[in-house]
C-alpha positions as CSV (number, residue, x, y, z in Angstrom):
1,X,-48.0,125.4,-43.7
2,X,-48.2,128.1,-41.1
3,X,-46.4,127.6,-37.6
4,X,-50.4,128.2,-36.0
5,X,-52.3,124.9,-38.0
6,X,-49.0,122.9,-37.5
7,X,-49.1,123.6,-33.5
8,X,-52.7,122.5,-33.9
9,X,-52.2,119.4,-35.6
10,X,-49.6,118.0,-32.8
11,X,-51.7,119.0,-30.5
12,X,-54.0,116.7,-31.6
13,X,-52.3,114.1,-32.1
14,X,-50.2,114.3,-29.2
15,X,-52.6,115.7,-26.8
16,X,-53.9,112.2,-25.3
17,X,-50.0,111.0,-24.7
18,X,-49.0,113.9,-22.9
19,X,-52.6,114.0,-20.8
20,X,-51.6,110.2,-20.1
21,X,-48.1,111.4,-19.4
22,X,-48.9,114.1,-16.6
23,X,-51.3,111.7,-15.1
24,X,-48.9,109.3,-14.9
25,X,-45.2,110.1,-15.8
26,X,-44.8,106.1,-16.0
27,X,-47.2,105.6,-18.3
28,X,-45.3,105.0,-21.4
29,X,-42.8,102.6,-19.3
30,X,-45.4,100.9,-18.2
31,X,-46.6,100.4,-21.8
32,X,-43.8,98.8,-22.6
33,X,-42.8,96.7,-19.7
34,X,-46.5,95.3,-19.0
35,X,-45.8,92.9,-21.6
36,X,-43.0,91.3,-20.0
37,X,-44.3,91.6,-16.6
38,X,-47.0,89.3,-17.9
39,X,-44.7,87.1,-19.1
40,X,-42.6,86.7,-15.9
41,X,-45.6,85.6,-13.8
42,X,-46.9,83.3,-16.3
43,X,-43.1,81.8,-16.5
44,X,-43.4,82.0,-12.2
45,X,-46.8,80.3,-12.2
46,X,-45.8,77.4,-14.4
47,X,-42.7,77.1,-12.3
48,X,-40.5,77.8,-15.0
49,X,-37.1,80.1,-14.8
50,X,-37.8,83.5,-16.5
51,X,-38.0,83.7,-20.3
52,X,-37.1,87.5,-20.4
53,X,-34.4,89.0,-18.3
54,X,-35.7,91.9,-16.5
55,X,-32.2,93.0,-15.5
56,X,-31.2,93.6,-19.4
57,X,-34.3,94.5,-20.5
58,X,-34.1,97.0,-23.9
59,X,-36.5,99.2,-22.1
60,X,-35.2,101.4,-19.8
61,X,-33.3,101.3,-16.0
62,X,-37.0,102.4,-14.8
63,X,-38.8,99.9,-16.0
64,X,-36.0,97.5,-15.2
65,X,-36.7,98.8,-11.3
66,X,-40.0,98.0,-11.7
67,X,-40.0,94.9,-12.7
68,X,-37.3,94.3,-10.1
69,X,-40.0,95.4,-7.7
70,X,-43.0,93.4,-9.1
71,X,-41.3,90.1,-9.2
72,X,-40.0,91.4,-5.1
73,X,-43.4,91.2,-4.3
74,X,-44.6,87.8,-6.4
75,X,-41.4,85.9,-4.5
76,X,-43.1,87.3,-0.8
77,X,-46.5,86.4,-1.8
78,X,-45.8,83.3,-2.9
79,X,-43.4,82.4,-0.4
80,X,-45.8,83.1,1.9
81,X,-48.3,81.3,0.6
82,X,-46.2,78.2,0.9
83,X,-45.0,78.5,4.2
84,X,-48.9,78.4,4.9
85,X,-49.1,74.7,2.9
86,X,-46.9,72.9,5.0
87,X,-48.9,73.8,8.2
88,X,-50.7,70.7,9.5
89,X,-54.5,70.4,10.0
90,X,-55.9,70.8,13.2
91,X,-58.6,68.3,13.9
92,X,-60.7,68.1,17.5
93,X,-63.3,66.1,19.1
94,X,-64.7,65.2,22.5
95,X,-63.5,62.0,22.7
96,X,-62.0,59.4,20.5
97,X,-65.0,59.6,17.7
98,X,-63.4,62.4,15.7
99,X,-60.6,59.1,14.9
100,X,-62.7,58.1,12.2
101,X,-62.5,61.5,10.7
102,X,-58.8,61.7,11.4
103,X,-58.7,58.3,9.2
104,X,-61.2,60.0,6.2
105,X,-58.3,62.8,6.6
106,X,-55.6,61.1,5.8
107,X,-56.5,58.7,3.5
108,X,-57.8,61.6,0.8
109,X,-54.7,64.1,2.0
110,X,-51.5,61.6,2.2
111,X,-49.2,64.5,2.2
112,X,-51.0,66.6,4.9
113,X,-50.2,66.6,8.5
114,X,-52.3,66.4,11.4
115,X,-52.5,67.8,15.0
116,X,-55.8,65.9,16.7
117,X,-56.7,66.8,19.8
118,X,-59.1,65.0,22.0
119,X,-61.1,66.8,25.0
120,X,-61.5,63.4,27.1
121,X,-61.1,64.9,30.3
122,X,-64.8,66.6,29.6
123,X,-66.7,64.1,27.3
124,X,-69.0,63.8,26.5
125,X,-70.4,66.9,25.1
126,X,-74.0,65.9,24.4
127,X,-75.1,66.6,28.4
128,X,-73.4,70.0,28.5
129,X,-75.4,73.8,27.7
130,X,-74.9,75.7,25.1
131,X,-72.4,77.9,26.7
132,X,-70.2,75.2,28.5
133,X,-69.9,73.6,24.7
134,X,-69.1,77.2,23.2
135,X,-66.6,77.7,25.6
136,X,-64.9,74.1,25.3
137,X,-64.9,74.2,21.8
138,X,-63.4,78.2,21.5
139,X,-60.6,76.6,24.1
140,X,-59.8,73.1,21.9
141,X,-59.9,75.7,18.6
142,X,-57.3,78.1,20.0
143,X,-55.1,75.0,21.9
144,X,-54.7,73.7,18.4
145,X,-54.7,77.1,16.4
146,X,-51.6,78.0,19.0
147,X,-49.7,75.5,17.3
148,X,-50.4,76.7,14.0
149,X,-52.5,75.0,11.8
150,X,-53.9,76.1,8.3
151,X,-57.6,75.1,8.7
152,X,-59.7,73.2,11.4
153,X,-61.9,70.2,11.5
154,X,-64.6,69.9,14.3
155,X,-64.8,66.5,14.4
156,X,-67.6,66.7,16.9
157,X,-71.2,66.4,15.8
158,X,-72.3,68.0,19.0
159,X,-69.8,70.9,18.6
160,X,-70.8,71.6,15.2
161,X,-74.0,71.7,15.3
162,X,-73.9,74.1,18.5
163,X,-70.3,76.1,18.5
164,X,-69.4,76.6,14.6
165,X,-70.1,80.4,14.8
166,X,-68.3,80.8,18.1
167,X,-65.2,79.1,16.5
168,X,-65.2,80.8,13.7
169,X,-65.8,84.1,15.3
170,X,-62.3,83.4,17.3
171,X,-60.1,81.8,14.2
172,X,-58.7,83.6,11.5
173,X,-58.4,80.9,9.3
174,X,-61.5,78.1,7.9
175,X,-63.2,76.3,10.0
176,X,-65.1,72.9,8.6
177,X,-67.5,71.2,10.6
178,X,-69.2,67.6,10.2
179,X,-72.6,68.2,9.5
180,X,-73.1,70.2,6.8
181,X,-70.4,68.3,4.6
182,X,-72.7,64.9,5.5
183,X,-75.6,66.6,4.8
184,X,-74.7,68.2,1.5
185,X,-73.6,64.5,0.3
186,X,-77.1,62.9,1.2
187,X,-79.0,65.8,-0.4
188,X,-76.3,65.0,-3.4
189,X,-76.8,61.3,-4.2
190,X,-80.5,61.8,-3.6
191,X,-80.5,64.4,-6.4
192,X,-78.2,61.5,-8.3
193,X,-81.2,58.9,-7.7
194,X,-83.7,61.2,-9.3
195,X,-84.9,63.3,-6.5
196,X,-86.7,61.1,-4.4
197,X,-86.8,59.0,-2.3
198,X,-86.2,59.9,2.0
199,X,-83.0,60.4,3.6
200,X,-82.6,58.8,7.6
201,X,-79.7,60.3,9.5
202,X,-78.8,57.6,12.7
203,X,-76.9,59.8,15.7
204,X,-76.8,60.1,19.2
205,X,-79.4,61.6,21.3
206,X,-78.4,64.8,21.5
207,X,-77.4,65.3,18.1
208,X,-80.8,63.6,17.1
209,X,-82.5,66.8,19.3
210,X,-80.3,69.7,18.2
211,X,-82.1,68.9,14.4
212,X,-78.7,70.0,13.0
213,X,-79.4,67.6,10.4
214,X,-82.7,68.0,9.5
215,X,-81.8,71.3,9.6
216,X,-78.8,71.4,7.3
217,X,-80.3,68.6,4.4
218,X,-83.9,71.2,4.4
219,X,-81.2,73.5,3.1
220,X,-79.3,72.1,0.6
221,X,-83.1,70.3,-0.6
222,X,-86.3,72.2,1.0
223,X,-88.2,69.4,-0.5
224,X,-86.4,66.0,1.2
225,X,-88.1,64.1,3.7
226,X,-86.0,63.3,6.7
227,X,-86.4,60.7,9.2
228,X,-84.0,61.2,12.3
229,X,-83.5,58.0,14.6
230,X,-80.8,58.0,17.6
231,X,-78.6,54.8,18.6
232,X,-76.9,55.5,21.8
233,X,-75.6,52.5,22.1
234,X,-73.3,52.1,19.1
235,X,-71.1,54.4,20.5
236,X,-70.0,51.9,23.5
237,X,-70.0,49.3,20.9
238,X,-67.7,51.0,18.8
239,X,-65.3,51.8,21.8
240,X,-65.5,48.2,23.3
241,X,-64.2,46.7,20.2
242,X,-67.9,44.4,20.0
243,X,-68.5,46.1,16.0
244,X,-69.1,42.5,14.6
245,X,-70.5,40.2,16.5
246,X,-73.7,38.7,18.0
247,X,-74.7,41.9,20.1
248,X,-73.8,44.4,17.7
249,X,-76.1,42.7,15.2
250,X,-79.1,42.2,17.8
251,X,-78.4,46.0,18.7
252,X,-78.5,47.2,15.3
253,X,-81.8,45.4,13.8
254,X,-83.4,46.5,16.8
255,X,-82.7,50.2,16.1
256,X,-82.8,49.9,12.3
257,X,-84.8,47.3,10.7
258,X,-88.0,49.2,10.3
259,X,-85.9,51.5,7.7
260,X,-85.2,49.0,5.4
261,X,-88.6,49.9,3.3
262,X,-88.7,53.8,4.2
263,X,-85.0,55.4,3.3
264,X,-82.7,55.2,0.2
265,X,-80.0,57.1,2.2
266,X,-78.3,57.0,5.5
267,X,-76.3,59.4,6.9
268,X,-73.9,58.0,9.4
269,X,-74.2,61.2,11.7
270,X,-72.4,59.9,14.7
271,X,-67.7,59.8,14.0
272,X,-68.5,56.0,15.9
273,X,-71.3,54.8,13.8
274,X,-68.3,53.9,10.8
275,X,-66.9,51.7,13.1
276,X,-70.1,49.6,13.0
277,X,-70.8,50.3,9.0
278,X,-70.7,45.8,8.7
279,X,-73.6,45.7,10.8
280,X,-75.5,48.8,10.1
281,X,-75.6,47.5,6.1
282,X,-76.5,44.1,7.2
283,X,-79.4,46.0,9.0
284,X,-80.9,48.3,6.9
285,X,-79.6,46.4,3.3
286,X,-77.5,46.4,0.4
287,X,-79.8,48.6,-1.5
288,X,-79.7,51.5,1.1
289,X,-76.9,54.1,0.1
290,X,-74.4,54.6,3.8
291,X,-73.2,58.8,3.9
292,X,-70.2,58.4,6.3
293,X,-69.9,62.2,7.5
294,X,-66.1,62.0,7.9
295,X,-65.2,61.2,4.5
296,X,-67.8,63.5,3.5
297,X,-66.1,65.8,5.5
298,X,-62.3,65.2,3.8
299,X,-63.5,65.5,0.4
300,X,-65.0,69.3,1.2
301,X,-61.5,69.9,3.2
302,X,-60.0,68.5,-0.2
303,X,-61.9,70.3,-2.0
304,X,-61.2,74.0,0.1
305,X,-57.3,73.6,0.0
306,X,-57.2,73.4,-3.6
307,X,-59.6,76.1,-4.1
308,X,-57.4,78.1,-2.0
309,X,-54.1,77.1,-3.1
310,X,-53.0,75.5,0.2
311,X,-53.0,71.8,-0.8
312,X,-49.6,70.4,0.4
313,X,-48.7,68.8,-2.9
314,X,-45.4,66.9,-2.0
315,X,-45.0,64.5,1.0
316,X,-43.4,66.2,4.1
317,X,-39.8,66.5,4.1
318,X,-37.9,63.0,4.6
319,X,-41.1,61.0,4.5
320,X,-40.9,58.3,1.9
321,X,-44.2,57.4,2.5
322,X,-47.2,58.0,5.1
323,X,-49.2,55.6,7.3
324,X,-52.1,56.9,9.8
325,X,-50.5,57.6,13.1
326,X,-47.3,57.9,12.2
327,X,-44.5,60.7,13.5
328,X,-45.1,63.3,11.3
329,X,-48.9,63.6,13.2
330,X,-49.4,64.7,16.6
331,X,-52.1,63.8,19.1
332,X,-52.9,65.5,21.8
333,X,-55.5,64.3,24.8
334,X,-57.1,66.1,28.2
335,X,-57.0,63.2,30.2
336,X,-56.8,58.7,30.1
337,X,-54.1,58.7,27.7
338,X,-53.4,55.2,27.6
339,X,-57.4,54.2,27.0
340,X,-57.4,56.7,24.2
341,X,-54.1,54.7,22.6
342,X,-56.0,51.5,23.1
343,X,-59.6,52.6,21.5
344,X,-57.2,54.3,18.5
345,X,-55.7,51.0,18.0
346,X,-59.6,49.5,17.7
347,X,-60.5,52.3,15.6
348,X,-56.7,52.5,13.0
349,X,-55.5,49.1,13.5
350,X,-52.7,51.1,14.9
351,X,-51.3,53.4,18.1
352,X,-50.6,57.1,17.9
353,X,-46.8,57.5,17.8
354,X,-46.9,60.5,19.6
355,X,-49.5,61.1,21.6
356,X,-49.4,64.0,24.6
357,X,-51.5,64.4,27.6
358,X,-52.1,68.4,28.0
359,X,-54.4,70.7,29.5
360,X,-57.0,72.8,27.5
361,X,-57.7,75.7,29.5
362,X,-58.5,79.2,28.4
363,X,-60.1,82.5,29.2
364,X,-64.0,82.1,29.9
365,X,-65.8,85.0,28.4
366,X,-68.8,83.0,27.0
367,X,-71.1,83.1,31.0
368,X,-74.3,81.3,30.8
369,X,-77.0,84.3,31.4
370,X,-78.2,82.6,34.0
371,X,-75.3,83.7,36.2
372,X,-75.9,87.1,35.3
């Protein structure tokens, strides 16, 4: 065969390699190697030690640096990502409601912690504008995000139905309100009952007239009725300690009893009303299915963490086990520390261990346009 058809015939079937080659010198190393880089991460993710040595590997010292490089990076990522898990979960409210919530917390995430802050020098929310809420909330969200936390709870009905955009417009990390979780389970366990039947949400007053509800079940189902019915005095009750007896009964027939015969759902939309779940059932009946928007709230939180790999999966170092207000979570108040101990005792069955008075303070750059 002539020297001219035997060029040809490498060239041909060589061409492609040495095309790949001047495109990218590694790419026969990498050929080889991908294999095993493969391996390694599946070994890492399993949490198993490495079933091929990249520091003897029969490829070559360059592929051995890469790999060496490869698995440099996997260790920082995933260190990384589990510094992040053992951050605590910041939790906020107006008062001493957003308890309740703390309680939903803890019992579906035993091995998270929590920092809980509550804004009781300026409760309650409901009477403030739109701008003074904004501006509390974007002050309690960075207080607790200064201490670093890996997610936040508003555990305010008034504050998420009114700040969540502002919050999450100042965070840079998720931000789970109490509304739409309560929502979404009503809308789900109406779907569950066949579709029908009219869902009643129970708040406070100014709750009741933001329509947050309303406005987050006509999402998640155009095509639910919604009846809307505020009890402002449950949320006295509930602080008072009077959530099972005589009064609390009267109280809740009076607001309730005409529901009985109209809803198939209720959605608990105040963090008080689950303190007074006894007497709200004996109210409205057996047969009437209670949404408490705080657990709803913890199984979406749940839910998120896993989803994004930041579910603390072990209990926190020298914990043997966990009980709700214990040391390993941290509560923070604006003002009447002691009552706020005394209505969490009502609420847990038990004091904070370490609670902190503080001041939330912070720089105001949401103005009411009237002042302008």
């Amino acid at each position: 065969m002539s020297r001219a058809p035997l060029f040809l015939l490498c060239l041909l079937i060589a061409g492609p390699q040495l095309a790949r080659a001047q495109t990218d010198p590694f790419a026969a190393t990498n050929a080889r190697i991908r294999p095993l880089i493969m391996r390694q991460r599946k070994d890492a993710a399993e949490g198993l030690r490495p079933s091929v040595c990249y520091r003897h590997c029969s490829t070559c010292l360059r592929g051995a640096r890469i790999l060496r490089v490869i698995r440099g990076r996997d260790a920082r990522a995933t260190s990384s990502v589990a510094m992040k898990e053992t951050l605590p979960i910041g939790i906020f409210d107006s008062g001493v409601g957003g308890l309740t919530v703390y309680r939903a917390l803890h019992e579906q995430l035993p091995n998270e912690r929590f920092i809980y802050l509550g804004d009781t020098a300026r409760v309650p929310y409901g009477t403030k504008s739109l701008s003074t809420v904004e501006r509390y909330a974007v002050e309690n969200a960075r207080f607790l995000a200064a201490h670093g936390i890996k997610l936040l709870v508003v555990a305010c009905n008034t504050a998420s139905a009114l700040a969540l955009p502002a919050i999450r417009a100042a965070l840079k990390i998720d931000v789970i309100g109490v509304i739409g979780p309560g929502a979404r389970a009503a809308v789900d366990l109406r779907r569950q009952a066949g579709g029908n039947g009219t869902v009643a949400v129970i708040a406070t007053e100014s709750t009741i007239q933001s329509g947050a509800y309303r406005k987050a079940i006509k999402k998640a189902d155009p095509q639910a009725e919604v009846i809307e019915r505020s009890c402002p005095l449950f949320v006295p009750l509930a602080e008072e300690g009077w959530a099972d007896n005589e009064v609390a009964r009267t109280i809740a027939e009076t607001y309730l009893q005409d529901l009985r015969s109209r809803v198939d759902t209720l959605v608990l939309g105040c963090t008080h009303y689950p303190i007074l779940r006894k007497v709200i059932r004996s109210a409205v009946g057996d047969e009437v299915r209670l949404i408490d928007s705080g657990e709803a709230t913890a199984a979406e939180v749940k839910l998120l963490l896993n989803e994004k790999g930041l579910a603390r999966l072990t209990l926190p170092t020298g914990a043997l086990e966990r009980h709700l207000c214990d040391d390993l979570d941290h509560f923070y108040v604006t003002d009447a520390a002691e009552r706020f101990s005394r209505v969490a005792e009502r609420f847990l069955s038990t004091k904070p261990s370490r609670l902190e008075a503080v001041e939330v303070w912070g720089e105001d750059k949401l103005i009411d346009s009237l002042t302008h």
